[in-house]
VEXLUMVO-336959 format. One line per 2 residues: number of its first residue (from 1); their letters; for each residue x, y, z of C-alpha. Coordinates in steps of 0.001 Angstrom, whole numbers. Example, Ala and Ser with C-alpha at 12.3 -4.5 7.8 and 13.67 -1.06 7.14 Angstrom:
1	as	12300,-4500,7800 | 13670,-1060,7140
END
This chain:
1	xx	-9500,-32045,1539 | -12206,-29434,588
3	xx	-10718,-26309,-1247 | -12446,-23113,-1645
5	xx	-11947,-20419,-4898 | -9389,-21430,-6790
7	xx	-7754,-24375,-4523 | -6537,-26200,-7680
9	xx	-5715,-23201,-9250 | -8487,-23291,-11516
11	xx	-7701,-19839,-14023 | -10439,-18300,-16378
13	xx	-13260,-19809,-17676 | -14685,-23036,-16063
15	xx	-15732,-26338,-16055 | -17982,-27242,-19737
17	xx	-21720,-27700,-18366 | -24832,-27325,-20614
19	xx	-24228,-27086,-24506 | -28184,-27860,-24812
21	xx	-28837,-25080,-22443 | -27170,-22711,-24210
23	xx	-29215,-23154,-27351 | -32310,-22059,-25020
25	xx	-30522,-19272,-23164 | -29244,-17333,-26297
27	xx	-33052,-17070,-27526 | -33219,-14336,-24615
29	xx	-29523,-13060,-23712 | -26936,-11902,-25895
31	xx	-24572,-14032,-27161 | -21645,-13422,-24828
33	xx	-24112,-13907,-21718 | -25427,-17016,-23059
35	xx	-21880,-18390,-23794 | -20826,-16970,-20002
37	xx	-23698,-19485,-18947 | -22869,-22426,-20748
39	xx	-18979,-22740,-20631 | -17926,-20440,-17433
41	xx	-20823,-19564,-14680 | -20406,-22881,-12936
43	xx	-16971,-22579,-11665 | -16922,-18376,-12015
45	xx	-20588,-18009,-10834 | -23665,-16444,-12373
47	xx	-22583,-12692,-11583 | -18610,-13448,-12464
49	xx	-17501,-12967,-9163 | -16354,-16346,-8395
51	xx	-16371,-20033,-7568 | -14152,-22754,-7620
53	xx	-12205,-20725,-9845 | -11433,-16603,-9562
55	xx	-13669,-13952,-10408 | -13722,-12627,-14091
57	xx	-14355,-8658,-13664 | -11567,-6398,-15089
59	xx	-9771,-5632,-11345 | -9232,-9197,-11832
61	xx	-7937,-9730,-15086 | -5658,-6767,-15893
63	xx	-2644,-9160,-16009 | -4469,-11462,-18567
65	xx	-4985,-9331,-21768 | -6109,-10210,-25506
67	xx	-3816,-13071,-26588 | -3236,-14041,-23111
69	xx	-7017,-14672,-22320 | -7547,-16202,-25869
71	xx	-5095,-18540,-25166 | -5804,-19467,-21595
73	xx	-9600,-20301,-23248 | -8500,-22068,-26249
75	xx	-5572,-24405,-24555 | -6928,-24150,-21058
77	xx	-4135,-24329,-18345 | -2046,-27247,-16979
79	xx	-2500,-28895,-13385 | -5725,-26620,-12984
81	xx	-9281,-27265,-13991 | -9357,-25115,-16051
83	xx	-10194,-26853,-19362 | -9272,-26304,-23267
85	xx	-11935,-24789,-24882 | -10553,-24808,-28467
87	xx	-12677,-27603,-29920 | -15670,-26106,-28297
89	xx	-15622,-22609,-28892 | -15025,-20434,-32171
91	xx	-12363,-17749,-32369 | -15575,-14823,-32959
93	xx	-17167,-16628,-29365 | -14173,-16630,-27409
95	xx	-13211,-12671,-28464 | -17513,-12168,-27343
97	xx	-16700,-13910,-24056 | -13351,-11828,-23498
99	xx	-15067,-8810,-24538 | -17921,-10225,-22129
101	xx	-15513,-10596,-18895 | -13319,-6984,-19364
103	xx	-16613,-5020,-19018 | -17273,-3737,-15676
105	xx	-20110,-5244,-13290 | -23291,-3337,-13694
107	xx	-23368,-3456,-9756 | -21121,-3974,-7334
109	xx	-22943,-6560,-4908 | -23589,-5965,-927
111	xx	-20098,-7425,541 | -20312,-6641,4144
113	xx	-19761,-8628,7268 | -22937,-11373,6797
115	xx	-21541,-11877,3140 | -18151,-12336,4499
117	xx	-18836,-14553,7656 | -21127,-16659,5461
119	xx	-17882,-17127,2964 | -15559,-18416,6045
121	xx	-14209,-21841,5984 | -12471,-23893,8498
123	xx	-10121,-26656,7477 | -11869,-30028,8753
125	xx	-8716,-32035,8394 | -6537,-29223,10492
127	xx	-5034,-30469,13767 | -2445,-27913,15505
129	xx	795,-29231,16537 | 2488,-28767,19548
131	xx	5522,-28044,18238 | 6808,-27936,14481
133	xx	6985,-31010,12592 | 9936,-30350,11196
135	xx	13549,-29909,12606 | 14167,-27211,10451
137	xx	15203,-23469,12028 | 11285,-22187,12349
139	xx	12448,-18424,12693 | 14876,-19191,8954
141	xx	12337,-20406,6999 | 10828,-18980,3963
143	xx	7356,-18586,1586 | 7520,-18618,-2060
145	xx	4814,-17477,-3403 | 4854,-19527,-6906
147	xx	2386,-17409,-9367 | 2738,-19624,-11956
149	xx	361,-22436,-10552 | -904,-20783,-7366
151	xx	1108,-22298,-5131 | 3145,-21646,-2041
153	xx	6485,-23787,-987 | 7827,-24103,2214
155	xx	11136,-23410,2290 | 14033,-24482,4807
157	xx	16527,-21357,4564 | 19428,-23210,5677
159	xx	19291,-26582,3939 | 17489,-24883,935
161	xx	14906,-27693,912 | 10700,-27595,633
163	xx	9478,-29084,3349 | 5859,-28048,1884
165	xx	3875,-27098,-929 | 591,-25893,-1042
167	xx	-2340,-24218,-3158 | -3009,-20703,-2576
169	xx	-6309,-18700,-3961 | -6139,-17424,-7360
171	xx	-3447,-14425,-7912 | -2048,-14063,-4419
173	xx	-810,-10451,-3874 | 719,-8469,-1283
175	xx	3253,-9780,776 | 2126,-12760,3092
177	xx	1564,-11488,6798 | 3236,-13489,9342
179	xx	1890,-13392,13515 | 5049,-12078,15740
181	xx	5616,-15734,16995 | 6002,-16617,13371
183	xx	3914,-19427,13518 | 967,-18623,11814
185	xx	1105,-16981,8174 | -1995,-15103,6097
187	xx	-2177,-14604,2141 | -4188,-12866,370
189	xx	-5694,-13073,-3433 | -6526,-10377,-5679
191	xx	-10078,-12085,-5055 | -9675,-10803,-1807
193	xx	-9767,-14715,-84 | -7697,-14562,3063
195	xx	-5782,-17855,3419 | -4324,-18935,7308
197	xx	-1922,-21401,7079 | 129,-22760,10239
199	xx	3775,-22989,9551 | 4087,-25753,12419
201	xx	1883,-27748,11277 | 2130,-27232,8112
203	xx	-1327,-27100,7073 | -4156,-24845,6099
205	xx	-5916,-23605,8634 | -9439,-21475,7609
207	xx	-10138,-19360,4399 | -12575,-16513,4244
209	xx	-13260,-13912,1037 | -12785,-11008,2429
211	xx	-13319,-8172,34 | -14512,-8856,-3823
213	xx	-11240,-7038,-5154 | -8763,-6499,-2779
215	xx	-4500,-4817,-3022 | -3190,-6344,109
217	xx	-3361,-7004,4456 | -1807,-6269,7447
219	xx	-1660,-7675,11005 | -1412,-5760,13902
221	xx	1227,-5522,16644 | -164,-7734,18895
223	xx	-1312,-10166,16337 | -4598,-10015,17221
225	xx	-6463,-7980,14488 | -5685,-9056,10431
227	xx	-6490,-5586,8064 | -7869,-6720,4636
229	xx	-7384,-3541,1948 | -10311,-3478,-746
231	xx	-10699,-1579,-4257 | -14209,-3260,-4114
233	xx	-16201,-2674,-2372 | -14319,466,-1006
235	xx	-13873,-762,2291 | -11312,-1596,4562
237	xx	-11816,-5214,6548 | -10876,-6200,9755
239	xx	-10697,-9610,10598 | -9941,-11223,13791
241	xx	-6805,-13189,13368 | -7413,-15896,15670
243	xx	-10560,-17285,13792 | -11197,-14666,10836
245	xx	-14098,-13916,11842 | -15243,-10445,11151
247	xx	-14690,-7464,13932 | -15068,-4932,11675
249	xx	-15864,-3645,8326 | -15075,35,7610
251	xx	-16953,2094,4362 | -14382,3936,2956
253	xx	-15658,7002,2554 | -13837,10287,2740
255	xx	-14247,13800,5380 | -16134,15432,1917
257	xx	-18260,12323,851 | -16238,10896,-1674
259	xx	-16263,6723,-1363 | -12529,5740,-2149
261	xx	-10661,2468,-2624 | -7988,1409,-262
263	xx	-4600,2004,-1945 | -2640,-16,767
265	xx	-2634,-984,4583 | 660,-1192,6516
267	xx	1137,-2190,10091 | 3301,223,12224
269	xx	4286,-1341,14995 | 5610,1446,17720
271	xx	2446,3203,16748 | 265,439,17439
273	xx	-2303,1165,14347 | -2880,319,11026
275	xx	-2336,3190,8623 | -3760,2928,5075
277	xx	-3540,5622,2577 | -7072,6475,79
279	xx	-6951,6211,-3297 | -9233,8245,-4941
281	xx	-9530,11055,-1811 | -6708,13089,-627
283	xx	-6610,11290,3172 | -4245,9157,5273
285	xx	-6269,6843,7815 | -4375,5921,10839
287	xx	-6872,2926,13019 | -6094,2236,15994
289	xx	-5285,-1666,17428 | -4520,-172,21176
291	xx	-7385,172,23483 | -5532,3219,24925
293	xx	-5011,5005,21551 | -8102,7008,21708
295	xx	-6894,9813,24284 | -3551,9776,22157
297	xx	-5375,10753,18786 | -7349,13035,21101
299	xx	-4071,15057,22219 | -2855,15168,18536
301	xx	-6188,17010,17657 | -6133,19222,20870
303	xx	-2666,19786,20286 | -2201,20504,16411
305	xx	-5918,20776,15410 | -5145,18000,12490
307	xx	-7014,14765,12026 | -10139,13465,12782
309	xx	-10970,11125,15156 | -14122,8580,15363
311	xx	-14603,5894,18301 | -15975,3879,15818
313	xx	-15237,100,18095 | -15819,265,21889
315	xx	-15507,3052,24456 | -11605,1958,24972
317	xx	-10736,2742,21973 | -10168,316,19951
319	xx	-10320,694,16045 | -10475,4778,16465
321	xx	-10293,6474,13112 | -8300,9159,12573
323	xx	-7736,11388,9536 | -4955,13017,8120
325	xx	-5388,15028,4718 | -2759,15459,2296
327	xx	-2775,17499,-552 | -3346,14721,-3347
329	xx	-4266,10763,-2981 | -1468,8810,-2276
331	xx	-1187,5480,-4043 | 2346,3746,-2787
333	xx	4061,4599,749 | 6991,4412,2629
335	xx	7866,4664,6232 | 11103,5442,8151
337	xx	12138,3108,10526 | 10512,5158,13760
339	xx	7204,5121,11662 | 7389,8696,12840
341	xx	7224,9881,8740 | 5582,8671,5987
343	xx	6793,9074,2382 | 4227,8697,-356
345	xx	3544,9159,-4213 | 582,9134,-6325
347	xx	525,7039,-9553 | 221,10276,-11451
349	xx	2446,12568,-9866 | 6597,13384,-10581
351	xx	7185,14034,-6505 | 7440,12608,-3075
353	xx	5456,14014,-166 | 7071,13555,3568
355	xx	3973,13550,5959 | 4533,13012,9621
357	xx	2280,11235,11651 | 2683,12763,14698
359	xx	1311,16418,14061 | -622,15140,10983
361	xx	725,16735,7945 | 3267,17453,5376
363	xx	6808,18570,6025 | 8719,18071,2870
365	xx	7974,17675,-767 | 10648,15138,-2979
367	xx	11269,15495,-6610 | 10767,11946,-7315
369	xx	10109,11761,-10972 | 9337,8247,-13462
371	xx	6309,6297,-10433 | 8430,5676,-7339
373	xx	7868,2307,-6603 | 8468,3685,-2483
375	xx	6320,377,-1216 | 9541,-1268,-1992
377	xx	11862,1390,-349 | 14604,-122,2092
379	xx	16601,2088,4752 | 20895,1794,5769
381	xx	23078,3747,7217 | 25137,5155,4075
383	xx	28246,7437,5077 | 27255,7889,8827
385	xx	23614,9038,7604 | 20540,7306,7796
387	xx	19313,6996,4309 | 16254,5244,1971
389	xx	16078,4672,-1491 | 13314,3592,-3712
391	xx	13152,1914,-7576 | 10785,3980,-10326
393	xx	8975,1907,-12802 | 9045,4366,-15254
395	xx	12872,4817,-15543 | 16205,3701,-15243
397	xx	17242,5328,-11882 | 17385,4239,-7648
399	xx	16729,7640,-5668 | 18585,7531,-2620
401	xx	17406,10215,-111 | 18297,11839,3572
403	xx	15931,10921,5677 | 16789,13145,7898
405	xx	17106,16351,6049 | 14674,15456,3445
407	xx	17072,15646,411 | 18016,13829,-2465
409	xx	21282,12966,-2439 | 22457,10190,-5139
411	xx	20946,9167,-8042 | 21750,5762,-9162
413	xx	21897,4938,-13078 | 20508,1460,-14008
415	xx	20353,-623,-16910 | 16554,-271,-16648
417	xx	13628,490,-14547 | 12967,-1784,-11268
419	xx	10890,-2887,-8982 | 12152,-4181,-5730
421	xx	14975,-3163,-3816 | 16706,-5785,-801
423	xx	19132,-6114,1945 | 20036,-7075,5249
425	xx	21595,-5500,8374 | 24303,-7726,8131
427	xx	24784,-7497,4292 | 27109,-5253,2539
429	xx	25091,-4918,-366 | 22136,-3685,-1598
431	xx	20472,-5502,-4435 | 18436,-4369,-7461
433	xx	16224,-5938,-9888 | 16128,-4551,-13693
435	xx	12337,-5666,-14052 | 11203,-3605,-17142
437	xx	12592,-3365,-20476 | 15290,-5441,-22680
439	xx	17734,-5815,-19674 | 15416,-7857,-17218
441	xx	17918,-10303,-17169 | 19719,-8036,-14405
443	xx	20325,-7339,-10929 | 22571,-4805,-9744
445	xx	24612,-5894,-6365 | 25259,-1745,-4907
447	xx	27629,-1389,-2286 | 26163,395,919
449	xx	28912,3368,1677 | 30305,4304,-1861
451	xx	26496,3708,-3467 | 28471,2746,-6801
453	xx	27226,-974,-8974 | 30271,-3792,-7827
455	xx	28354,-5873,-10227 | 25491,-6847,-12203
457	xx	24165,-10619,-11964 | 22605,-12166,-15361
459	xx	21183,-15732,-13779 | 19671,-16563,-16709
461	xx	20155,-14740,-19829 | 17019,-13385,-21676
463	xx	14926,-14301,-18452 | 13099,-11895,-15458
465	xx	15244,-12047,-13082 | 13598,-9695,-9811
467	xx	12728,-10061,-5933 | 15651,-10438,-3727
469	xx	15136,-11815,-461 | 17666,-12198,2693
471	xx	17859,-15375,5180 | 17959,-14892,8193
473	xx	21339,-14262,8962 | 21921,-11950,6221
475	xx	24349,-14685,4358 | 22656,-15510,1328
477	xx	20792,-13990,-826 | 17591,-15414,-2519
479	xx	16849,-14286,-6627 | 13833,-15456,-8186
481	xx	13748,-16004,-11754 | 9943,-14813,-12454
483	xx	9171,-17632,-15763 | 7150,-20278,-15913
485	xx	9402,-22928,-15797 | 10962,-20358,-13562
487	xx	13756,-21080,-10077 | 15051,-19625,-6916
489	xx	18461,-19004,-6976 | 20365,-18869,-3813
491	xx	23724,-16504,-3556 | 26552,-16252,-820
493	xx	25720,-12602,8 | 29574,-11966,626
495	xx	31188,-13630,-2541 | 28199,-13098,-4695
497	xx	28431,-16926,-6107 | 25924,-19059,-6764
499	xx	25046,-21619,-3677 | 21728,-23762,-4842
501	xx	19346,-23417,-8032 | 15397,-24474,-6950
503	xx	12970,-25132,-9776 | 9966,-23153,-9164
505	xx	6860,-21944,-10796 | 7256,-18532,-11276
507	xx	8223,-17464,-7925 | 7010,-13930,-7862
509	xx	8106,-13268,-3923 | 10274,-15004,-1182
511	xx	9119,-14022,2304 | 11838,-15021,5646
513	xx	9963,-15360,8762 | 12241,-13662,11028
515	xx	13148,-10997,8736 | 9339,-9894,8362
517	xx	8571,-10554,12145 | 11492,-8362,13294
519	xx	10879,-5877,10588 | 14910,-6222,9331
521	xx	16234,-3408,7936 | 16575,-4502,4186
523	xx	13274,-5233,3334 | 10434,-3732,2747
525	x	7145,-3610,4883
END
């Protein structure tokens, strides 16, 4: 089966090809070019962008630092192809070539929709089934997205089986993007390779790169139209999700000039659009996936002279741009449940801003100090009152605020800061990971009403323990313990005991079909 970027997981620097070469090259390139040639262009391509294995540019790489690359490139990395360069390579040419890959590209290369459509691949093996080949609950099963060899199992939520397990592109991120049937799933890479895989079949379906650098996707209501976010180029890709081929690629450029990257893309479903916030330009982008949606941006305008609105598609309307300006970029967003507001952050900044999407503009300001980590924000009903709270990653703390009247009202101590927050609608608790600092071991289980810690889980002492995610039912919960030689961890949601213990490679995220199709109330968008 042919495999595109990264299908083996290949990590870092490629396959060895052409000591003798290398003797000629360095006559006429620096050093660290001339090694980039020899050991690494083959698999990572002449301008670093990518091959069999994963671009090596700095958006790439931030999670692979000093020691981490030197060690990747001097003992290479199991059940990849990526090989040991060790023997090969001194310690002074392996710092060149790491010095070599963190530098940024001298220029960022054309990436529009020829470059992309030439990059698409269709499986040749892929045959669609006509109904699942499995007897397995197809609305209770789950992804895990295993980081630690760039895989994905398929999981049966209520045997707690893998009935699957396949290779992903290099560094999936985002949450996987599911069509509202559930049977057809998207990832996407850091690398910005969008993967379609059909859960029925279970089988790869097409690949196609769809950015250079990307932060995550979306699909539209309908399930028609697949959103690609991109940091480079600044651009925001639309992809049709029946065939991925291209429908639309949008510059990213803001009402004064500026070119921006995409922080994030989110579906909102009762608003039909995608909605994506700008990261270096103080705008909100609301794009339309209804035909009809034109005249509706129109009467926003007309009615609260706010926004901006381009028929940049057809004459119905589809893929109309509308702007809404804030009064600094927003990085990480939230919205309530009626996608009616929208709660975002900067990376920067100590508060919350409440925009509403209707009139196109701020309402409320939130003192939400320490990075709000809101794209992990989860909604309840707490005492009668509709409520959200979000993790910071800068301290020990869960904000819980009024959604309604705009207020903070608790203020949850932790043993640390977090990261993701989960629940379900038919869960009593809401649980919290303890991802940075000494106590990552922990997850707090919160009660709902009295917002107080019944007790703090330690899996597996001394390990990550983060990402919570809820079958379908709501009856157990799903922990993943974020090592290596990592597991899931399945709990009775009720009695908080342990149920089933899954080896797994570093499963970074757990993802339940009908949960994410139905938008369920404990987890995040």
């Amino acid at each position: 089966m042919i495999r595109f970027i990264a299908t083996t997981s290949a990590l870092l620097f490629g396959a060895f090809a052409g000591l003798a070469a290398a003797t000629v090259q360095a006559q006429s390139l620096q050093p660290a070019e001339a090694l980039y040639r020899a050991h690494c262009a083959a698999c990572h391509g002449a301008n670093r962008l990518g091959g069999t294995g994963p671009a090596l540019i700095p958006e790439t790489l931030k999670r692979l630092r000093g020691p981490k690359l030197a060690k990747v490139i001097g003992e290479g990395r199991a059940a990849t192809q990526m090989p040991a360069f060790g023997a090969v390579l001194t310690g002074e040419e392996m710092a060149a070539l790491i010095d070599h890959v963190k530098q940024p590209l001298a220029k960022v290369p054309d990436w529009g929709p020829e470059e992309i459509a030439a990059s698409l691949h269709l499986e040749p093996d892929y045959r669609p089934a006509a109904a699942p080949v499995f007897d397995a609950d197809p609305m209770n099963v789950f992804l895990v997205v295993e980081t630690g060899d760039h895989h994905v199992s398929v999981l049966d939520g209520d045997r707690f089986t893998v009935m699957d397990r396949f290779a992903t592109p290099f560094a999936v991120h985002g949450g996987p993007k599911f069509t509202p049937d559930g049977r057809f799933v998207f990832i996407m890479s850091r690398d910005g390779w969008v993967q379609k895989y059909d859960l029925w079949s279970l089988a790869e379906v097409a690949r196609v790169r769809a950015g250079l650098n990307s932060r995550n996707i979306a699909i539209s209501r309908d399930g028609l139209h697949l959103a690609v976010a991109n940091y480079l180029p600044q651009s925001l890709t639309i992809l049709s999700a029946e065939d991925l081929s291209v429908e639309r690629v949008f510059p990213v450029v803001a009402k004064d000039g500026t070119p921006s990257r995409v922080s994030a893309v989110y579906q909102a479903p009762q608003r039909d659009s995608f909605i994506l916030a700008l990261k270096d330009a103080p705008e909100i982008w609301e794009i339309a996936t209804d035909p009809e949606a034109e005249a509706v941006y129109e009467g926003y305008v007309h009615s609260y002279e706010k926004g901006m609105v381009e028929a940049i598609a057809s004459s119905e309307g589809l893929f109309a741009l509308r702007r809404i300006e804030v009064s600094e970029p927003i990085d990480d967003f939230f919205f309530t449940p009626d996608y009616r507001n929208l709660i975002g952050a900067s990376r920067d900044g100590a508060r919350g801003v409440v925009v509403n999407l209707t009139v196109g503009r701020e309402i409320a300001e939130l003192p939400l100090p320490g990075m709000p980590h809101l794209g992990s924000g989860i909604s309840w009903v707490s005492g009668g009152q509709r409520v959200m709270a979000t993790p910071h990653l800068k301290e020990a703390r869960l904000s819980v605020i009024d959604i309604e009247r705009w207020q903070v009202v608790e203020t949850i101590d932790t043993l640390g800061p977090g990261f993701f927050l989960r629940s379900h609608e038919n869960a009593a608790h809401v649980w919290a990971d303890v991802f940075f600092g000494p106590n990552r071991d922990a997850v707090h289980v919160i009660d709902k009403e009295s917002l107080e810690i019944v007790k703090t889980l330690r899996p597996v002492p001394g390990a990550t323990v983060a990402h919570v995610e809820f079958d379908r039912s709501g009856r157990h919960a799903l922990v993943s313990v974020w090592e290596e030689e990592g597991a899931v961890i399945v709990y009775d949601a009720a009695s908080l005991e342990e149920v089933a213990r899954l080896p797994m490679r570093k499963p970074s995220g757990k993802y339940n079909v009908w949960n994410k199709i139905t938008f369920s109330e404990g987890t995040s968008h």
